[in-house]
C-alpha positions as CSV (number, residue, x, y, z in Angstrom):
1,X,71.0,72.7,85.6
2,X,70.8,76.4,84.9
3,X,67.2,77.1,85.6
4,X,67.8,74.8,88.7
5,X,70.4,77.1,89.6
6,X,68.3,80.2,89.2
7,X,65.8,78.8,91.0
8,X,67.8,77.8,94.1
9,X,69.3,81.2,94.6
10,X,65.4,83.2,94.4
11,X,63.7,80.2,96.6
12,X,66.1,79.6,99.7
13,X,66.3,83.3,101.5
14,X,66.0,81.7,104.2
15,X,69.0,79.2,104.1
16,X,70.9,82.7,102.9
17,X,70.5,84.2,106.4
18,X,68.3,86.0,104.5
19,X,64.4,87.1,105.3
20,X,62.3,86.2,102.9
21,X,60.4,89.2,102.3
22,X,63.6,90.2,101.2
23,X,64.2,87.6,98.0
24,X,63.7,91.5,96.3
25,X,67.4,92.1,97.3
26,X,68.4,89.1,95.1
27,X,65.9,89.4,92.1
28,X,67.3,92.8,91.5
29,X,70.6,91.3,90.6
30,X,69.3,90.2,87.1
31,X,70.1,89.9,83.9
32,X,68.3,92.8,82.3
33,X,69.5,95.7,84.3
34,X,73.2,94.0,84.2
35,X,73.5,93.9,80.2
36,X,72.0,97.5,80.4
37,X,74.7,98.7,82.5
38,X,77.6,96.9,80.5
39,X,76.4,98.0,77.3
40,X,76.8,101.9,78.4
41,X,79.9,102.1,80.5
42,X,81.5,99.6,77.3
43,X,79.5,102.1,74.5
44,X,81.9,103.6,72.3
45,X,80.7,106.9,73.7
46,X,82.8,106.1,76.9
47,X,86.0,105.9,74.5
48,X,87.5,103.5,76.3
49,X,87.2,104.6,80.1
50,X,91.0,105.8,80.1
51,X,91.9,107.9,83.3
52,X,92.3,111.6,82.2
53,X,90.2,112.0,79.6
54,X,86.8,112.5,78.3
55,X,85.7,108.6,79.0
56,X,86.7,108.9,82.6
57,X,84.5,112.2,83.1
58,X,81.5,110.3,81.2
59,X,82.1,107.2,83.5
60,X,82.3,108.8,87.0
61,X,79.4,111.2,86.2
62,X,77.6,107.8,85.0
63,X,78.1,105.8,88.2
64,X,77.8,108.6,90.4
65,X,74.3,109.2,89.0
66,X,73.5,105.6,89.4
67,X,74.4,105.5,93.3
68,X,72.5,108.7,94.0
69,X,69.3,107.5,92.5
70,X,69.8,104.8,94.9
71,X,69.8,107.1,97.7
72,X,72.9,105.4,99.1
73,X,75.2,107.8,100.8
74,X,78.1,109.9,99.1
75,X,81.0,108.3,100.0
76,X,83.4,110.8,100.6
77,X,82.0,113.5,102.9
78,X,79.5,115.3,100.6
79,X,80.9,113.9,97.5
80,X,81.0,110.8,95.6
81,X,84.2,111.6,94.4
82,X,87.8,110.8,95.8
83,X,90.1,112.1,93.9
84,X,93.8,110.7,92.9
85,X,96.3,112.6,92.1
86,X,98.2,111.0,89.4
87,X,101.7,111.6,87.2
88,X,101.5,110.2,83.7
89,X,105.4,109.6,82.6
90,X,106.9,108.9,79.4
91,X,110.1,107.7,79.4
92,X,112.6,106.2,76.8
93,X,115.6,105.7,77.1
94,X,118.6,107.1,75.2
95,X,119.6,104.5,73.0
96,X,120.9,101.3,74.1
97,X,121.9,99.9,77.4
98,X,125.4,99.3,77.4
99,X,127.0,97.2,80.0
100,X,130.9,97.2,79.9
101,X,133.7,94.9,81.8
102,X,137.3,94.9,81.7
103,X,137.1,92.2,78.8
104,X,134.6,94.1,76.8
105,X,131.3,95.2,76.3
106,X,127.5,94.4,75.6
107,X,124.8,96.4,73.5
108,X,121.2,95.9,74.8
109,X,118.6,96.8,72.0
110,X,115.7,98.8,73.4
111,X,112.9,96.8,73.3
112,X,113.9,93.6,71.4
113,X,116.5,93.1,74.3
114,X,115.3,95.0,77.3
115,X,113.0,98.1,78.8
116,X,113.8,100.6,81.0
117,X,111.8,103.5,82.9
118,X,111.9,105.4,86.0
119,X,109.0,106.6,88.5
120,X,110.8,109.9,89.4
121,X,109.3,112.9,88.0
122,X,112.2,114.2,86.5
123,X,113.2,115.5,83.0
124,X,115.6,113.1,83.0
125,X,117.3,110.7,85.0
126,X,120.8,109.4,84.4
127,X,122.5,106.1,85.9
128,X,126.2,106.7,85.2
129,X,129.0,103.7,85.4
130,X,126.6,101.8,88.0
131,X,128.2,98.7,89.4
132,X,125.9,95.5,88.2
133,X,125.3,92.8,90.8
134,X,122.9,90.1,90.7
135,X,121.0,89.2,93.8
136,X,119.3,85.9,93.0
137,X,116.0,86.7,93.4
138,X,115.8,90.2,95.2
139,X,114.3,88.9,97.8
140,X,114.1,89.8,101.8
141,X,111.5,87.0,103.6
142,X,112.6,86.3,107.0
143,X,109.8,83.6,107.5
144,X,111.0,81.6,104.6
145,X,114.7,81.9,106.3
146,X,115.5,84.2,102.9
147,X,117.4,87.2,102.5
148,X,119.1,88.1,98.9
149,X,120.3,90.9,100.1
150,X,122.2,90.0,103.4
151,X,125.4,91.6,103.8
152,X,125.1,93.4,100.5
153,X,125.2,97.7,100.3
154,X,123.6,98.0,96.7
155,X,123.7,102.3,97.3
156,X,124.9,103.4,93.7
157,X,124.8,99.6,92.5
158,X,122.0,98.3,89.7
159,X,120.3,94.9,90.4
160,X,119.7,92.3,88.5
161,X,117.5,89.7,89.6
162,X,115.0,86.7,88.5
163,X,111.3,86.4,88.4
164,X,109.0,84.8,90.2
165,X,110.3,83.3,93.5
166,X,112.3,80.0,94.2
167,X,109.1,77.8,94.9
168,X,108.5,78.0,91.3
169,X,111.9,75.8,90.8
170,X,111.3,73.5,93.9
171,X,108.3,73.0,94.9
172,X,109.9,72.3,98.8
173,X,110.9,75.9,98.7
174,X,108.3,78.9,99.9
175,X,104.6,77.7,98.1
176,X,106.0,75.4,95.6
177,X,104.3,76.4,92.3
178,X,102.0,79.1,94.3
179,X,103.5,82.2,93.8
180,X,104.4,84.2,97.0
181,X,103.7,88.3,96.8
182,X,107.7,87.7,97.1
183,X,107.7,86.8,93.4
184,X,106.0,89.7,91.8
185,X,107.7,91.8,89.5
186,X,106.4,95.2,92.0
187,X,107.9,94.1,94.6
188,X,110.9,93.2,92.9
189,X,111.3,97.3,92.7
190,X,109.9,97.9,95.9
191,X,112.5,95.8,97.7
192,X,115.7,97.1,95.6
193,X,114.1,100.6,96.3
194,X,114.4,100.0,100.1
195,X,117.6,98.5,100.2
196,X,119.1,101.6,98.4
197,X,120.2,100.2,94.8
198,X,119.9,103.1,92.1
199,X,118.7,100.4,89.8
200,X,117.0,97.4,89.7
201,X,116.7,94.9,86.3
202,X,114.5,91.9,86.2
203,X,115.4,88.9,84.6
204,X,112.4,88.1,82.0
205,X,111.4,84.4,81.9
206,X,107.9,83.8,80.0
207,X,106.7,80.5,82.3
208,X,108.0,82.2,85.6
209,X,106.7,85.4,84.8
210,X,103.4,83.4,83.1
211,X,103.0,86.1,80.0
212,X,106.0,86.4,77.1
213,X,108.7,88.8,76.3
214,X,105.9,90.7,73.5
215,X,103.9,91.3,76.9
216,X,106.6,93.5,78.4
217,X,107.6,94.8,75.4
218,X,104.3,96.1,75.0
219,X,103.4,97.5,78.1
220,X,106.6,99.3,78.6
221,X,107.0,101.2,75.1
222,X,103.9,103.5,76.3
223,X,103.5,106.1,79.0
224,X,102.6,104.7,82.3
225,X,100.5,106.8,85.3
226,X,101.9,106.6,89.0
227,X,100.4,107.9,92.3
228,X,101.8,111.3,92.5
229,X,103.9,111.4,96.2
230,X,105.5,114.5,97.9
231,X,108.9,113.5,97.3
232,X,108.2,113.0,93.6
233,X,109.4,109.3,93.6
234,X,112.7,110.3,94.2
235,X,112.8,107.5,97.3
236,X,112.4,104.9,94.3
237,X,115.4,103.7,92.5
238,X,116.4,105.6,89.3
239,X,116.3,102.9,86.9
240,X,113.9,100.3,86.4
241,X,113.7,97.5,83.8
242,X,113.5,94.5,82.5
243,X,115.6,92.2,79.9
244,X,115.2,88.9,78.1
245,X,117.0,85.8,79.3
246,X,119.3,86.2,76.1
247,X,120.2,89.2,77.2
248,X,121.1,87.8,80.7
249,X,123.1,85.7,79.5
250,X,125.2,87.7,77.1
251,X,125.9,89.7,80.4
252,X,126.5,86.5,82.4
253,X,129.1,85.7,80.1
254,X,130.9,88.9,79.8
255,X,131.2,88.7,83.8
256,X,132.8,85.1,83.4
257,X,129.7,83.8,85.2
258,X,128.3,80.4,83.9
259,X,124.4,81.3,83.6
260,X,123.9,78.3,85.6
261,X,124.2,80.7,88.7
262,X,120.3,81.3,87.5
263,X,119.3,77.5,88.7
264,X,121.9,78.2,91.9
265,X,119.9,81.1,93.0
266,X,116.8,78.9,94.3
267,X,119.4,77.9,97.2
268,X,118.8,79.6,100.4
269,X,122.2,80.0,101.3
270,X,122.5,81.6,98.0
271,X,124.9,84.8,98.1
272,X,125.2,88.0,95.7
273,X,127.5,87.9,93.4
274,X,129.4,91.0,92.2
275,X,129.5,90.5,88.1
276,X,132.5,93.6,88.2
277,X,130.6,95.2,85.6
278,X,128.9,98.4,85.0
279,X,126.4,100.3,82.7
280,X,125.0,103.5,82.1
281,X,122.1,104.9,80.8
282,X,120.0,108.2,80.5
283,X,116.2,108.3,80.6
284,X,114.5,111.3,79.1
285,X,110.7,111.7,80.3
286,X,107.7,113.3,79.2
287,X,105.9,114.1,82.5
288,X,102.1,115.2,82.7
289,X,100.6,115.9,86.4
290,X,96.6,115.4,86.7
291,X,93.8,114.2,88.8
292,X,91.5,110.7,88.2
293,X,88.9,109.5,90.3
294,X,87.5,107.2,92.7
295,X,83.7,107.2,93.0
296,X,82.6,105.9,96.9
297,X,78.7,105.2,97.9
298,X,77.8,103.9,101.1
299,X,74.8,102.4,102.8
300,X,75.3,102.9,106.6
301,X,75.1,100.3,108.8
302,X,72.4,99.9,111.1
303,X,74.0,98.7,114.5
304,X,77.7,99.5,113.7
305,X,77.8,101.8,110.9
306,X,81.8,101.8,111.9
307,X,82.4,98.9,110.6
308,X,82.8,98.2,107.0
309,X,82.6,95.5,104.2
310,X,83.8,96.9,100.7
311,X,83.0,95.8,97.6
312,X,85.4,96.8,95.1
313,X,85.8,96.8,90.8
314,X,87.9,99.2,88.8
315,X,85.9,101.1,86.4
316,X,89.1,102.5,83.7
317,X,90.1,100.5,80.4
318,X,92.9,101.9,78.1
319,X,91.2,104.1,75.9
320,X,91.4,105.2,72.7
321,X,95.1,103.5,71.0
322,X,96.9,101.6,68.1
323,X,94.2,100.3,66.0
324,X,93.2,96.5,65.1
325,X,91.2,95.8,62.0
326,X,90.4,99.5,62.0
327,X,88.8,99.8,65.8
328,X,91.1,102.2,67.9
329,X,88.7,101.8,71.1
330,X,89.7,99.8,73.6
331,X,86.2,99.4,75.2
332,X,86.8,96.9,78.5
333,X,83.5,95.2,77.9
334,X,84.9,91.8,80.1
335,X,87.7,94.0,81.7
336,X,85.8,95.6,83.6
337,X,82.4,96.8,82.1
338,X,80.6,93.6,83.9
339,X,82.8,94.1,87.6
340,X,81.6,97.8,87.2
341,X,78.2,97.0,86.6
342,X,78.2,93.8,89.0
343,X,79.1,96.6,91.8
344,X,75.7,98.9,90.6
345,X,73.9,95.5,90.6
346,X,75.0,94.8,93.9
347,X,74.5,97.9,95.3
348,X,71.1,97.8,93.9
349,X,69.9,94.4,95.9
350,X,70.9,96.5,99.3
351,X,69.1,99.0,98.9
352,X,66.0,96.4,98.4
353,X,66.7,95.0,101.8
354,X,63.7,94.8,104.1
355,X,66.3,94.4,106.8
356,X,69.5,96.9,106.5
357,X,72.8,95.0,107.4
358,X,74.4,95.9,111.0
359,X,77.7,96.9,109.5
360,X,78.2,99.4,107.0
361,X,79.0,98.7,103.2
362,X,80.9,100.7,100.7
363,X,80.7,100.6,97.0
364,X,83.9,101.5,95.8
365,X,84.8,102.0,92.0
366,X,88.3,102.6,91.5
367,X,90.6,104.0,88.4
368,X,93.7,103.5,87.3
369,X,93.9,99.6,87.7
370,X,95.4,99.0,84.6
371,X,98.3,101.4,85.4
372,X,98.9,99.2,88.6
373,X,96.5,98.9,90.6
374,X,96.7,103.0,91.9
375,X,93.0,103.8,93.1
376,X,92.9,101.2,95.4
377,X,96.3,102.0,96.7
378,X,95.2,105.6,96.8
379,X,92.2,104.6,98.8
380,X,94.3,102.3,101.2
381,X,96.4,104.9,101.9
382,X,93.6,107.5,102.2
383,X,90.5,105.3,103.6
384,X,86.9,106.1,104.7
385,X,86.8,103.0,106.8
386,X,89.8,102.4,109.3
387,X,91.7,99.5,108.4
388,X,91.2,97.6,111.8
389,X,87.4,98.4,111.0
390,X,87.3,97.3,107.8
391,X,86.0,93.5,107.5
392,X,87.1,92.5,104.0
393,X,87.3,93.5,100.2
394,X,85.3,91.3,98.0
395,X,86.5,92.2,94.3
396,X,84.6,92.3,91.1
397,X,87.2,92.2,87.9
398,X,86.3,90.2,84.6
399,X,83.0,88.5,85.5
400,X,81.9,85.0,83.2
401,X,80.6,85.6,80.1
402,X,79.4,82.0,79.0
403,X,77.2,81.0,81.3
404,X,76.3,79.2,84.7
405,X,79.3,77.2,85.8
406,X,79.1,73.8,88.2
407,X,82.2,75.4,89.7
408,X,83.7,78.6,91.0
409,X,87.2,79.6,91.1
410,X,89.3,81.4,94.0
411,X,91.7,82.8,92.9
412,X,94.3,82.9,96.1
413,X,92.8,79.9,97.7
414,X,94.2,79.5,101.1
415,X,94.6,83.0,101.8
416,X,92.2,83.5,104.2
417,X,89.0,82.9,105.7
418,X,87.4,84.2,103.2
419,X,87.7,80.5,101.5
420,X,85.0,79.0,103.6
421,X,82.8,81.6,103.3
422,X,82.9,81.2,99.6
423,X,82.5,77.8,99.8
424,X,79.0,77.8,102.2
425,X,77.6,80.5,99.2
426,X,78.1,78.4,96.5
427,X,77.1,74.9,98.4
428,X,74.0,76.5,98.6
429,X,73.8,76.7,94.7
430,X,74.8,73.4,94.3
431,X,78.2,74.3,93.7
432,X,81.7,73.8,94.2
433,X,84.6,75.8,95.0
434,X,88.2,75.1,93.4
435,X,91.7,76.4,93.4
436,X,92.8,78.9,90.1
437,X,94.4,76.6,87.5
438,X,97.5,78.2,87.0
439,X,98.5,79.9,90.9
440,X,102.4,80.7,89.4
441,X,101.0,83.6,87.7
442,X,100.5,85.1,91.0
443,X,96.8,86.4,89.7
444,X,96.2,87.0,93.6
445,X,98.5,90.1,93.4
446,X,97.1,91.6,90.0
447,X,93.5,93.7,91.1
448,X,92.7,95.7,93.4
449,X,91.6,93.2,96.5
450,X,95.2,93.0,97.2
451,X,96.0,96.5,98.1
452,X,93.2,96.0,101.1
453,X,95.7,92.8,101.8
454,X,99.1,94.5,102.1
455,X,96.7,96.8,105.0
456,X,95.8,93.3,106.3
457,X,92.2,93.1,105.5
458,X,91.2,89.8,103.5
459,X,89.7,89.9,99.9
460,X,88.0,87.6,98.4
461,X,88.9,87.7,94.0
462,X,86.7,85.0,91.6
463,X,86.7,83.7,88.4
464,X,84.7,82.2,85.9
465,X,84.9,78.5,86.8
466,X,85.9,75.6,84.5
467,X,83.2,73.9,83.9
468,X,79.7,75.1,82.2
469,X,76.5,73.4,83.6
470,X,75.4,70.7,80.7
471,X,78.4,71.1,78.4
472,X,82.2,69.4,78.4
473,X,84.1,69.3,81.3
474,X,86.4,72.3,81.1
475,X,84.4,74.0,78.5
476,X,84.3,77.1,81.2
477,X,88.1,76.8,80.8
478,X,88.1,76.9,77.5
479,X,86.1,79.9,76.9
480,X,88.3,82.3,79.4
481,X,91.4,80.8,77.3
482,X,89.8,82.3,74.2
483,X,89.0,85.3,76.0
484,X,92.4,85.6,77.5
485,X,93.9,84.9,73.0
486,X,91.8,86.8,71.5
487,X,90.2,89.7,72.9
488,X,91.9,90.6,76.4
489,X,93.4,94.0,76.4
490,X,92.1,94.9,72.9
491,X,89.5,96.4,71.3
492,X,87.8,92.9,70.5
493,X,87.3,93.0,73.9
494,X,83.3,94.4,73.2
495,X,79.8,93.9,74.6
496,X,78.2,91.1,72.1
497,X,73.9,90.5,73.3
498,X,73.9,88.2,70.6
499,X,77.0,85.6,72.2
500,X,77.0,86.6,75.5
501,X,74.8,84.1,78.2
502,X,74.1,86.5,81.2
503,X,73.3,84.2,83.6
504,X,76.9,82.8,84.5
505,X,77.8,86.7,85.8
506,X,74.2,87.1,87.6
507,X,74.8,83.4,89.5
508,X,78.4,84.3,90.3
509,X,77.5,88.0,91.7
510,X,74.9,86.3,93.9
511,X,77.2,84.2,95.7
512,X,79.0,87.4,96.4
513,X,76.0,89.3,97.5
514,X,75.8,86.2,99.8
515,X,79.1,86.3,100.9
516,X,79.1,90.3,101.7
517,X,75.3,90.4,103.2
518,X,76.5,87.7,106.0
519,X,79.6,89.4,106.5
520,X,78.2,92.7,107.3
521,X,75.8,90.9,109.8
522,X,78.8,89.0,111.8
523,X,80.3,90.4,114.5
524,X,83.6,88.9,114.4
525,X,86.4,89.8,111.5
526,X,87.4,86.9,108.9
527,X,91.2,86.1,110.0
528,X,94.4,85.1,107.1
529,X,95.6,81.7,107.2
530,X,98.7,80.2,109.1
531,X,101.2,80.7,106.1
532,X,100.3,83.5,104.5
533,X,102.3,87.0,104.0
534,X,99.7,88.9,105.4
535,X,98.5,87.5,107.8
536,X,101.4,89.6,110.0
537,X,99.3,93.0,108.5
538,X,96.1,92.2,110.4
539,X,98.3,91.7,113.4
């Protein structure tokens, strides 16, 4: 089945849309030069890829040399760089939450019982006496008939709200077990920071929130980078945080609430409800301003060189931090060596194109996707391409390791348009198309495709699919489950020639080649589906 596979995708240019003096274009996204590129940008030399440091200067120079020796244009006037200004900010709190009532008080234990931080670029930041309320879900989404906030002034207040959104609970209610963008934790804090609050506490709940407590825990005991802004964040609420359901409930119960009013909160007639308590808390911060980089290469379009397809994969990793078995180097070989080098491989097989495509494409490396997804919201905000002239984002982030799969996996399915043209690129390798298995963990939301969505331009996002051609049915499955145990974010997480089967990661980047190739020869723009949130955006 593999070599059947193979062999489909070099013999049937012509079924591609594809001339077929131009099979070159998809030969030179192989194997070989793939490995060659992962094993450099995962090297220990590159320490880790982490923004601000001497990894991100050894990757940028790396990839910028590899898209001028293509002769593909800089991307950014005369420069392949785009640079992001950044704010890395340390904060910890000073001591324990306490939240008090007229009946008492509760202690919150830093990390074991919540975490708190704050995106202003202040020394310090202090919530004093803040009135708690707890809005349900903390959301505003007036075509799902739901607003948590209706009728509620939260100026001065501190938020508490749940995870996830109510779908997850009743599957009648929003996308049933599909989370909405309503039900990520960002926009949790994006919401309370328009409505006014001064803080904003999510309610931690590890199937909702599809990762445990430790995850949090971990994340939120380290510095973190933001996009530096002109007002210095200051339009973002003071405090924000995060506490375990224990901890909710101890609070619940010190209000005189019954914590069923958790369960109650999927109603849509659901109202705030004033818990007459308050808590204080100061935040000191260790604040650091700098620059990281996105790298841009283009080849221009030969009939509308103003319009664009992007291809997109974030090049940072973590760095060098708390070692495991002795390795401090968090090298990113899966996450996202093999996106990073998918995108060179790609870029590569244009280039080799007989015939150039109409529309333009870009080839966009991004940093800082680990710190939440800020290159590609940098280059959203700041973009070569006009939105409206931008066709679609097709993302490259944690490509298959183990081999050719009978399937591919979408993750978003139903989003857009994009679907169907997935589906004709992998029908003709003989495969199939199927939904993510888990869509509660809202993986649409979590690279850098969905930036280019909240500007209303589709992306498409894959995955290594389930099931490996001539093994077990969910053998695919099972490998990305190890991946996800054992190596994910750590520094197992290292190029292996001796384990790693190449060929899954070639196949699946040819279906996007195929997917971006007839895209940038179309004329018309791939639309969103009826039902989803951003399909208002492209309006």
């Amino acid at each position: 089945m593999k070599t059947s596979v193979i062999l489909t995708l070099a013999g049937s240019m012509v079924m591609h849309g594809i001339r077929a003096q131009d099979s070159a274009a998809i030969r030179a996204i192989n194997a070989t030069s793939f490995a060659k590129h992962i094993q450099v940008l995962a090297s220990d030399a590159f320490e880790g890829r982490k923004p601000f440091t001497r990894g991100e200067d050894s990757t940028i120079q790396y990839l910028a040399a590899q898209f001028r020796q293509l002769g593909l244009k800089p991307g950014n006037g005369n420069s392949y760089f785009q640079e992001v200004p950044m704010v890395n900010i340390a904060s910890r709190p000073a001591g324990n939450m306490v939240i008090k009532g007229s009946s008492g008080e509760v202690s919150l234990q830093y990390l074991d019982d919540y975490v708190a931080a704050t995106r202003r670029v202040q020394e310090q930041v202090t919530v004093s006496n803040s009135a708690l309320v707890f809005a349900g879900y903390g959301i505003v989404a007036p075509e799902y008939g739901r607003n948590d906030y209706a009728g509620l002034d939260v100026k001065g207040k501190t938020v508490i709200v749940m995870i996830n959104d109510p779908g997850f609970v009743d599957s009648t209610l929003f996308k049933g077990r599909t989370m909405t963008y309503y039900g990520r934790w960002t926009y949790k804090f994006e919401e309370a920071s328009r409505q006014g609050a001064t803080g904003v506490i999510i309610i931690h709940e590890t199937a909702a929130a599809s990762y445990p407590w430790k995850v949090v825990r971990s994340g939120w005991s380290n510095s973190k980078l933001h996009l530096q802004t002109a007002d210095n964040n200051m339009s973002r609420t003071a405090l924000e945080g995060w506490i375990t359901q224990d901890a909710a409930r101890r609070i619940f119960q010190l209000a005189g609430v019954s914590p069923d009013i958790m369960q109650q909160a999927r109603n849509k007639d659901f109202k705030p409800v004033d818990l007459h308590l308050q808590t204080s808390l100061v935040i000191n911060n260790t604040i650091k301003k700098s620059t990281s980089h996105n790298i841009l290469a283009i080849l221009p379009g030969a009939r509308r060189p103003q319009e664009c397809v992007v291809y997109s994969a974030h090049w940072d990793h973590f760095g060098i931090g708390e070692a495991v078995k002795g390795d401090s180097i968090y090298n990113g070989a899966v996450d996202n060596a093999t996106g990073t080098a998918g995108l060179l491989e790609l870029a590569t097989a244009f280039t080799r194109l007989k015939q150039k495509p109409a529309r333009s494409v870009l080839f966009l490396s991004v940093t800082g996707e680990e710190q939440g997804l800020l290159g590609s919201e940098y280059y959203a905000s700041h973009p070569v391409f006009a939105p409206e002239k931008t066709v679609a984002d097709i993302n490259l982030d944690v490509l298959n390791t183990f081999g050719i799969t009978s399937d591919v996996t979408v993750i978003g399915y139903g989003q857009s348009e994009l679907d169907e043209y997935a589906q004709r690129a992998a029908a003709k390798q003989h495969r199939i198309i199927v939904k993510e298995a888990n869509p509660e963990g809202g993986w649409f939301f979590r690279s850098d495709h969905f930036n280019f969505a909240k500007k209303g331009i589709p992306g498409l996002y894959i995955g290594p699919g389930n099931d490996i051609s001539g093994k077990a049915p969910g053998s695919g499955k099972e490998q990305t489950a190890a991946y996800n145990r054992l190596r994910y974010h750590s520094p197992a997480d290292e190029f292996n020639p001796a384990t790693w089967v190449m060929d899954g990661m070639v196949t699946d980047v040819r279906l996007l080649f195929d997917v971006g190739y007839t895209l940038s020869n179309e004329t018309g723009f791939p639309q969103w589906k009826t039902g989803s949130e951003f399909k208002a955006y492209r309006k």
